[in-house]
C-alpha positions as CSV (number, residue, x, y, z in Angstrom):
1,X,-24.1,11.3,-29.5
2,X,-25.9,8.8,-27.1
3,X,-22.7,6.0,-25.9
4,X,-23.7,2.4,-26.2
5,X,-23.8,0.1,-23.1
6,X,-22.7,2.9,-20.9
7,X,-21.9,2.0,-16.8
8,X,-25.1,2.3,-14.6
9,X,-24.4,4.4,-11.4
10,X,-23.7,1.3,-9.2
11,X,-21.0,0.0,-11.7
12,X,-19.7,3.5,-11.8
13,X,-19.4,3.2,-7.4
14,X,-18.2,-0.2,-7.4
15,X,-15.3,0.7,-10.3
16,X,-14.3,4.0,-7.6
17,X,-14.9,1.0,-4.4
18,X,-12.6,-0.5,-6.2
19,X,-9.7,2.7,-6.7
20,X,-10.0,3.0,-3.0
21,X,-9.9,-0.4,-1.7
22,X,-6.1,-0.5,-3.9
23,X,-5.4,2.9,-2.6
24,X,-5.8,1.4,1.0
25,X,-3.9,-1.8,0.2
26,X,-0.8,0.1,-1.2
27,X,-1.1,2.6,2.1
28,X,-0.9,-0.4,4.2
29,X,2.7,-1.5,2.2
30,X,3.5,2.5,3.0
31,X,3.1,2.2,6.6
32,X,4.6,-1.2,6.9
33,X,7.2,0.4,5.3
34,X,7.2,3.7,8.3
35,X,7.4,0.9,10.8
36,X,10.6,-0.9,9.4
37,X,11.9,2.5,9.1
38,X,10.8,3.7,12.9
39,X,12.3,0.5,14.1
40,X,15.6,0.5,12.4
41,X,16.2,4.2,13.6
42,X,16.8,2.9,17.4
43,X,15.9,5.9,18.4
44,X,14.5,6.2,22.1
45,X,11.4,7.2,20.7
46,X,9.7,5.4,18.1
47,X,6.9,7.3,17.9
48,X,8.5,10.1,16.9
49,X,10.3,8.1,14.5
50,X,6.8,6.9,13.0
51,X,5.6,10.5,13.1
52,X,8.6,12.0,11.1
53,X,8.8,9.3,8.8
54,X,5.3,9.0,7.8
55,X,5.7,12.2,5.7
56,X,7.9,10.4,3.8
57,X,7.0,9.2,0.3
58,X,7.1,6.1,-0.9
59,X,10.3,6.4,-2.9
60,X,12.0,8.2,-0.2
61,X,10.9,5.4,2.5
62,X,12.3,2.7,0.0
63,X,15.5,4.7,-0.3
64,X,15.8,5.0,3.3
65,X,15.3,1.3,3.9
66,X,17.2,0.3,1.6
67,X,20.4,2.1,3.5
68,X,20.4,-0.4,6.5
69,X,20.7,-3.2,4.1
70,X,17.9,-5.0,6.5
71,X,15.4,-5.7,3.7
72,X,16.5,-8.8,0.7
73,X,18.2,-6.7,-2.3
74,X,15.4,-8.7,-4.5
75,X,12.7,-7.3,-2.0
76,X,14.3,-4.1,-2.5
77,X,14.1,-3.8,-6.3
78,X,10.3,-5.5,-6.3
79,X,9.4,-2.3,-3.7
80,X,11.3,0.0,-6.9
81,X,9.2,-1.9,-9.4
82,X,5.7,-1.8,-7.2
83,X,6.7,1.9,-6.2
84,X,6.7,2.7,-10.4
85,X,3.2,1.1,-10.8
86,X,2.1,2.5,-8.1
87,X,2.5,5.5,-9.1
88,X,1.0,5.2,-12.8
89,X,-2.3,3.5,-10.9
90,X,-2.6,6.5,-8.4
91,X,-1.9,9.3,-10.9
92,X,-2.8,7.4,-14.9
93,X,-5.3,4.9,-14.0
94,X,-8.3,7.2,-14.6
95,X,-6.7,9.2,-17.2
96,X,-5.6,5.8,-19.1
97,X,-8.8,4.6,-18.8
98,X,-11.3,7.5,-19.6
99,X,-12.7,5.4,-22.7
100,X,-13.2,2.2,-21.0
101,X,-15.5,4.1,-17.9
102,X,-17.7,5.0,-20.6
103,X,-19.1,1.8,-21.0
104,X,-20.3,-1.4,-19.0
105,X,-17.5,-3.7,-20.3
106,X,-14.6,-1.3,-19.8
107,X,-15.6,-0.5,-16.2
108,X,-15.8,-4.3,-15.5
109,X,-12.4,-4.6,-17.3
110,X,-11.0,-1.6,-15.1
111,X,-12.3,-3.3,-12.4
112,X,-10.5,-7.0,-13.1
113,X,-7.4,-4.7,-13.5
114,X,-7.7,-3.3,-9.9
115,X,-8.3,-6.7,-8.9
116,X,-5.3,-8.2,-10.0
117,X,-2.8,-4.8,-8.9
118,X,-4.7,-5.6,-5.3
119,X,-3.9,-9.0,-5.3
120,X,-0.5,-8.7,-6.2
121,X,0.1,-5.8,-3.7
122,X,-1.4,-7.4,-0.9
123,X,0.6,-10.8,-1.8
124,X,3.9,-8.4,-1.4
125,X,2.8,-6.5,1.5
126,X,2.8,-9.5,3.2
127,X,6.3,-10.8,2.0
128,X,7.3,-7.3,3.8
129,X,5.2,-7.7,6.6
130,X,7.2,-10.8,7.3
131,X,10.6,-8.6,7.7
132,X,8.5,-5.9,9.9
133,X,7.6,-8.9,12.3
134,X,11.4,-10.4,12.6
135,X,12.7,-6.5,13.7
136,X,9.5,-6.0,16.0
137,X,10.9,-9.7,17.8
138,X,14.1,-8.7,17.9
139,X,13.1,-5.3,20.0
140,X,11.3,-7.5,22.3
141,X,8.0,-6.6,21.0
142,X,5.6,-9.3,21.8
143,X,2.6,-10.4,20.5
144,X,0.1,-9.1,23.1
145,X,1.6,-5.9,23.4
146,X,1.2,-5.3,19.8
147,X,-3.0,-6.7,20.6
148,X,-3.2,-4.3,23.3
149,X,-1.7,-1.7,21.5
150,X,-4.6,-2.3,18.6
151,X,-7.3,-2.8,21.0
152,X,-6.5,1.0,22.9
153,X,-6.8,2.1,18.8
154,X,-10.0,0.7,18.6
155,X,-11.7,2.0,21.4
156,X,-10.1,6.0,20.5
């Protein structure tokens, strides 16, 4: 049985570009998450808090949050709801779409899927990323320490 239209290798690449581009979107809502965590700890050291709770999963770092009642209720339950299709997108997506791969028109709808997911995580990230900034001012965290602090990842 020959399929019709099937994917040509660079589709197939740019529909598994795409997986990991929205795997490393919802890893950057993870770790934004590990440094509202970290911060809220006031522990003496907050490295140590990163370390410990970036073996956390996502559930358990929204859980966790979610008991210093820093974060907005409603941000709370979005990060629940995000969390749930998170999960189906890391561990269904493939599966749920094994029919569509097979051809050009289903990998370029798999691909407007991921598009949209991405969007939509990134737009919420940022909503977080907003609470993560307030704490990091509040610590006395400024600006340029946080560049220098990039800049020495950088050059590792």
């Amino acid at each position: 049985m020959r399929l019709q239209d099937p994917p040509d290798e660079e589709l197939c690449k740019e529909v598994f570009a795409y997986y990991g581009r929205h795997a490393f979107c919802i890893n950057l809502l993870e770790r934004t998450l590990v440094n509202i965590l970290s911060s809220l700890q006031k522990k003496e050291d907050i490295t140590q808090n990163v370390d410990e709770n970036d073996e956390f999963t996502l559930g358990l770092l929204i859980k966790k949050v979610r008991k210093f009642n820093y974060l907005p209720n409603q941000l709370i339950d979005d990060l629940e709801k995000v969390k749930t299709e998170r999960n189906a997108f890391i561990h269904k997506f493939f599966y749920e779409n094994s029919g569509a791969f097979m051809t050009r028109g289903g990998s370029l709808e798999m691909i407007k899927k991921m598009e949209e997911f991405t969007e939509k995580i990134t737009k919420f990230t940022s909503e977080v990323e907003v609470h993560e900034g307030e704490i990091s001012r509040s610590m006395g965290v400024t600006k340029s320490q946080i560049e220098g602090l990039l800049s020495e990842m950088r050059d590792e």
